[in-house]
TINUPA-727691 format. One record per residue (C-alpha): residue in three letters; y, x negated, z negated. Coordinates in pm, whole numbers, plus 50000, padded with zeros to 5 digits. Example, Ala and Ser with C-alpha at 12.3 -4.5 7.8 and 13.67 -1.06 7.14 Angstrom:
// residues 2
ALA495504877049220SER498944863349286
This chain:
// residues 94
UNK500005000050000UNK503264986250102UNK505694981949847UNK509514968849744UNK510294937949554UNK513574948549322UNK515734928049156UNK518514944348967UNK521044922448796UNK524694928148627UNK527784902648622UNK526494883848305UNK522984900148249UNK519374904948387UNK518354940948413UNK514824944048560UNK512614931248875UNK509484948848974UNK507814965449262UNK508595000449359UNK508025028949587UNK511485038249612UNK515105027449543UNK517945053649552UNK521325048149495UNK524865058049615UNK526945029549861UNK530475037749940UNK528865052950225UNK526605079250036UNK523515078749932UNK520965061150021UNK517075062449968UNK514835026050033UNK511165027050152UNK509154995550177UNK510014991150542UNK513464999450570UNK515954979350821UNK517894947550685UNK521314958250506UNK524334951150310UNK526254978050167UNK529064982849890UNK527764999649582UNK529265026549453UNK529755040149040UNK526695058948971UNK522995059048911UNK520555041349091UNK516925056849086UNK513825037149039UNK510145045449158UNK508125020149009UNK504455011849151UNK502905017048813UNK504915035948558UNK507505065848521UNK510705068348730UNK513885058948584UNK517325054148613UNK520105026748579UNK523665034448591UNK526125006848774UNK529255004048790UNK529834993949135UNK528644957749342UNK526534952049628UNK523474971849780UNK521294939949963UNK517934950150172UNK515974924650353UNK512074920250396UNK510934945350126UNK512874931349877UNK515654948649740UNK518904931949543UNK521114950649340UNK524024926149164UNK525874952248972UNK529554945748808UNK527754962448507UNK524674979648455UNK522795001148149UNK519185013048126UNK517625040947952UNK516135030047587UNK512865041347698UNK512525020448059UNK509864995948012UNK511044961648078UNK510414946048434UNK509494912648517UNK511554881348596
């Protein structure tokens, strides 16, 4: 099963890396929904909350406050100017 490789990270803070089914989020373009094999892109991230499908696990959310949208390869970075996850989000990998 194909799947993404996601990296989120804020200004001064790691936030959680994984592998996921789905990435959702909101550029200053709209929103915007990532499946593993989804074309190369750079966008502007908008304030709001990104959504997170995880391979194994529940879906969750982390809200940003802006920064950059990257997709290349299957792998998916998020660099946020600041970012907060739920209490209960099980911590990703690094």
């Amino acid at each position: 099963m194909a799947e993404l490789q996601v990296e989120i990270v804020a200004a001064d803070h790691f936030v959680w890396s994984g592998a996921a089914k789905l990435v959702k989020g909101r550029t200053s373009n709209g929103e915007i929904g990532i499946l593993p094999g989804h074309v190369p892109m750079l966008a502007v991230l908008a304030a709001g909350d990104l959504e997170i499908v995880p391979v194994s696990g529940s879906r969750f959310s982390v809200q940003v406050d802006g920064g950059f949208f990257s997709v290349d390869t299957d792998r998916v970075v998020i660099v946020a100017d600041n970012a907060v996850m739920a209490d209960s989000v099980p911590a990703g990998t690094r």
